[in-house]
N, C-alpha and C positions, 0 to 999 in steps of 0.2 A: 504494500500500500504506500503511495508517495505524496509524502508528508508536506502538506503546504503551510507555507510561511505566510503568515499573518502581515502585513505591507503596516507599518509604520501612520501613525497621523497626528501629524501638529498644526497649532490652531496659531495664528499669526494676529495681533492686535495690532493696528498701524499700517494694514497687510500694503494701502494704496501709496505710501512713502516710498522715499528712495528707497529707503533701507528692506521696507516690507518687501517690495517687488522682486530687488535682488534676491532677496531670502524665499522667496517664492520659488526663482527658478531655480536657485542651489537642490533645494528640496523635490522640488519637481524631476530634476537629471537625478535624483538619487529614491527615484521610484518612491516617493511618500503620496500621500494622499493628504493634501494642503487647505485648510480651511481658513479662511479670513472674515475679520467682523469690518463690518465697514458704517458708517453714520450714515444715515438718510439726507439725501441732497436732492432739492428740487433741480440741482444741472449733476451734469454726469463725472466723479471725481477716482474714475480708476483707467484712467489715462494711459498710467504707468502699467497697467496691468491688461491691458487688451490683448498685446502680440500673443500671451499665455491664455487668457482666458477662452472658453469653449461653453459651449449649452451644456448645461448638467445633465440633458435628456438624450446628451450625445452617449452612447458605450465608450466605455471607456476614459470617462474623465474623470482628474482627480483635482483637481481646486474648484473650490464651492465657495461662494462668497455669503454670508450670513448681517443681515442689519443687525446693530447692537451699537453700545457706548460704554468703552471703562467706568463712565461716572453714572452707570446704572447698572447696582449689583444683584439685580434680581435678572436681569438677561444673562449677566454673565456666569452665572449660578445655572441657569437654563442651558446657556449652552454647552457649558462646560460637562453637563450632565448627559446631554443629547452626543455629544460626540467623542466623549472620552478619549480626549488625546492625551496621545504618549508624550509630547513634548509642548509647549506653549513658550513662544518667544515676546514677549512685552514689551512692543514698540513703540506702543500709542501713546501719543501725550502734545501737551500742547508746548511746543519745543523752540519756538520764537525767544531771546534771552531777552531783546529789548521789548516784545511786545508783554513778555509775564510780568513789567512795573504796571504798564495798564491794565491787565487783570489777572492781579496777585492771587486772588479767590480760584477762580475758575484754575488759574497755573496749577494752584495748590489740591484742587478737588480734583482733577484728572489726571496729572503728572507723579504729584503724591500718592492719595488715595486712591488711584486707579486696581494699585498693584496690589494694594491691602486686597482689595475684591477678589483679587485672583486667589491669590492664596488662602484668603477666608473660604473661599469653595474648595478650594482643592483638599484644605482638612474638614471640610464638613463633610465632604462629598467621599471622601478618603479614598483619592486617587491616588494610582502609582504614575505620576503623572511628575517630568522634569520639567522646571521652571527657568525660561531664560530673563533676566531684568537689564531691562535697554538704560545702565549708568552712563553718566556723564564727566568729563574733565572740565566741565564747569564748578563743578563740588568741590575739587581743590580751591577754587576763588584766588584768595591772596594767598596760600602757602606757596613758598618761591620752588621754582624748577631746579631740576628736573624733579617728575611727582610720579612714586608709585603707589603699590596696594596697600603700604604703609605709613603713607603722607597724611598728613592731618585735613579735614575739610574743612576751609573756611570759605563757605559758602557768599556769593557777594553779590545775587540778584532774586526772585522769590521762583524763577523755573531750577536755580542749584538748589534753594532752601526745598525743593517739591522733591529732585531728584534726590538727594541726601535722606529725605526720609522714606523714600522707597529702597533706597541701595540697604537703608538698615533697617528698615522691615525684615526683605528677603535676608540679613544674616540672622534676626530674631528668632524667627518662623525656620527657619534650617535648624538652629540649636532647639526649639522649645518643641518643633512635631515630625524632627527628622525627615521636612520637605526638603528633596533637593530640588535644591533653590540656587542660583547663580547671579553674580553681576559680572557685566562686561561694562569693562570703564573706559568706553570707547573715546579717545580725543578724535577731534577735528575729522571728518572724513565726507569725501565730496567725489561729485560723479556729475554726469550731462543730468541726470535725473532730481538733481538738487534743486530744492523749489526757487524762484527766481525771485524771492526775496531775501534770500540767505548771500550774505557777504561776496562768497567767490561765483556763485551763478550772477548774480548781480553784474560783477564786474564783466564777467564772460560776454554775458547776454549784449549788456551796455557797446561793448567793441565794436561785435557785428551788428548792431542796430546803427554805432556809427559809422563802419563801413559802407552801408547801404543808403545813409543817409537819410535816416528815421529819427535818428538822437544824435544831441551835440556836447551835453553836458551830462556826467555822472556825478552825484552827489554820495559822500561818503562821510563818517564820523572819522572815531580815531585810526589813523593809521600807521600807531606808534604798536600797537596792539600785536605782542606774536603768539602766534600758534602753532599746534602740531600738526598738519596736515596730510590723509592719508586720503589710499581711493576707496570708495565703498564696498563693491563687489571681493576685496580682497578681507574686509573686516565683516560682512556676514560668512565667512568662510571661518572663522573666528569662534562668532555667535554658536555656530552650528557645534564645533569642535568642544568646547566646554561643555554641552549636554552630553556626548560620548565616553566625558571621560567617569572612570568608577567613582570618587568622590567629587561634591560638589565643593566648589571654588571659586573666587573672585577673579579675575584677570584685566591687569591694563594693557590696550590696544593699541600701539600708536606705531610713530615710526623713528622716536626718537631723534630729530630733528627739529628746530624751530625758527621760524620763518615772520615776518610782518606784514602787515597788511597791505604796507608801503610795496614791497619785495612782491609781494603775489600783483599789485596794481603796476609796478614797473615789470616783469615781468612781460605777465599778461598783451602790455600794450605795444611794448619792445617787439615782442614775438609776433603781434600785426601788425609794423612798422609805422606803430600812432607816438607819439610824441604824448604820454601820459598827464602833463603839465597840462596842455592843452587843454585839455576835455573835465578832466578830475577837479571837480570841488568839497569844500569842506561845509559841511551843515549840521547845525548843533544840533539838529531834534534827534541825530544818530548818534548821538551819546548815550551810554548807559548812567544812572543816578551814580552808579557804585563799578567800577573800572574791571576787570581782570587783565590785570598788565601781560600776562606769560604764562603760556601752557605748553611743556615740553613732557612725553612720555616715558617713561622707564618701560618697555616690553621684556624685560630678560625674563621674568618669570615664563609670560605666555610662550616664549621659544625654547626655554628650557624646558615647562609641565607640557604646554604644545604642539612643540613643533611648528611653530606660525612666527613668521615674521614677513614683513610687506617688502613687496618687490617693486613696484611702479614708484617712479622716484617724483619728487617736488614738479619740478618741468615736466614731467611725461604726464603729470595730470594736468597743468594747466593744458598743455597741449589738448588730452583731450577733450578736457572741454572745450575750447574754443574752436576744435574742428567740429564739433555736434551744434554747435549754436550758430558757427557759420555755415551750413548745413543748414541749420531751421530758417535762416532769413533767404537761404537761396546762393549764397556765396559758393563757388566752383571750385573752393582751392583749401589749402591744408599748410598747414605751419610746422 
């Protein structure tokens, strides 16, 4: 008699994000059967997820997309019950640094408390069920660089103060009901899929808009500001790796390099022969109340317990982005 294997199923929150998307197809090439919650929108917000997605009435398909919201824990209790997945990776959140001063509340109710919900089902419900928690290298705040799994968090806008209390939730709930439970304390990490209000698609997008002669000025805050920046596809390859492993564990993600804002916008602009002076203005409403000067990652744990460390360097991601955005405006040519 020949014994069939049970196909794997994890349940993605966030699933329409960069990050979900990517973690979509990693899972999908690796034969899982993929569920995502998605929030109800009078326009259509899984963009990202079309090339993958298929009719559920098709044979044969395995991502299913599900309505729901972190910051209602009576669906997530529902579904989590309805599909009993092996694995659940917790993307969702409302992930804007400067937009969580305008809604500190809402930051705090679904970035924070999103994850308590998860894990309050997963021990009511007493699933054997691994927990992924989408942390942040905003949580360091002010502790100075380079920051690992052992750096103190001084958290310095209310989307860190959310993600900090979720990152120690999930070690709470791993010590008190033996969920394994995980953070990934992902720095900086960008793709063509980056929303285009986030910093580096910003700038991208900005170039070829004024290549084509749609935009003439880019408006920016601080650009003393550095960061760790990585590509994304290669950091849910990460996310995935941490639920494999036999005990559960925190891991920082980065690429241990740090760069400036300044650096990614001369870059960027160099590389499509724009004169960055030109274009680039400063506007105060892109300030944050409360600064984080510097975020560099320590990875050596995640390559040593891992085996993971990022291959795409500084340049090879600007490049790609800006060949996908000069691409989306119609430009013929590649940097």
């Amino acid at each position: 008699m020949v014994k069939t294997i049970k196909r794997k199923k994890a349940l993605i929150t966030g699933i329409t994000g960069q990050d979900g998307s990517y973690l979509a197809e990693l899972l999908l090439r690796k034969d899982y059967e993929v569920h995502g919650i998605i929030r109800r929108s009078s326009t259509f917000n899984t963009s990202r997820l079309d090339h993958i997605y298929r009719d559920p009435h098709e044979r044969g398909t395995r991502l299913f997309l599900h309505y729901g919201d972190i910051a209602d824990g009576s669906t997530i209790y529902k579904l989590l019950e309805t599909i009993q997945p092996h694995e659940i990776y917790n993307l969702a959140a409302q992930s804007h640094v400067r937009v969580s001063f305008d809604l500190p509340e809402y930051t705090l109710n679904v970035t924070g408390m999103g994850v308590l919900r998860i894990l309050n089902a997963i021990r009511d419900l007493k699933l054997n069920t691994k927990l992924y928690q989408a942390s942040s290298s905003e949580m360091y705040g002010a502790s100075p660089p380079p920051q690992n799994e052992s750096t103190l968090f001084l958290p310095r806008s209310p989307y860190a103060i959310a993600k900090v209390m979720a990152c120690e939730a999930i070690r709470n709930y791993r010590e008190a009901y033996g969920i394994f439970a995980v953070n990934g304390i992902l720095f900086n990490h960008e793709s063509p899929r980056r929303g285009e209000t986030f910093l580096t698609r910003k700038v991208t997008m900005a170039i070829a808009n004024i290549l084509v002669g749609n935009q003439d000025k880019l408006y920016l805050g601080n650009l003393e500001a550095k960061r760790d920046w990585g590509y994304a596809p290669e950091y849910v390859k990460a996310m995935w790796t941490m639920l494999q492993q036999k005990k559960a564990d925190d891991f920082v993600i980065a690429t241990g390099e740090m760069h400036s804002v300044k650096e990614f916008v001369e870059l960027a602009f160099s590389l499509s022969g724009l004169n960055w002076k030109r274009h680039v203005r400063f506007d105060e409403r892109y300030l944050r109340p409360t600064e984080v000067n510097a975020l560099q990652g320590d990875f050596s744990k995640a390559k040593r317990k891992l085996g993971w460390k990022p291959n795409v360097t500084f340049k090879e991601l600007v490049k790609i982005m800006l060949n996908s955005d000069f691409k989306k405006v119609g430009i013929n040519k590649k940097v």
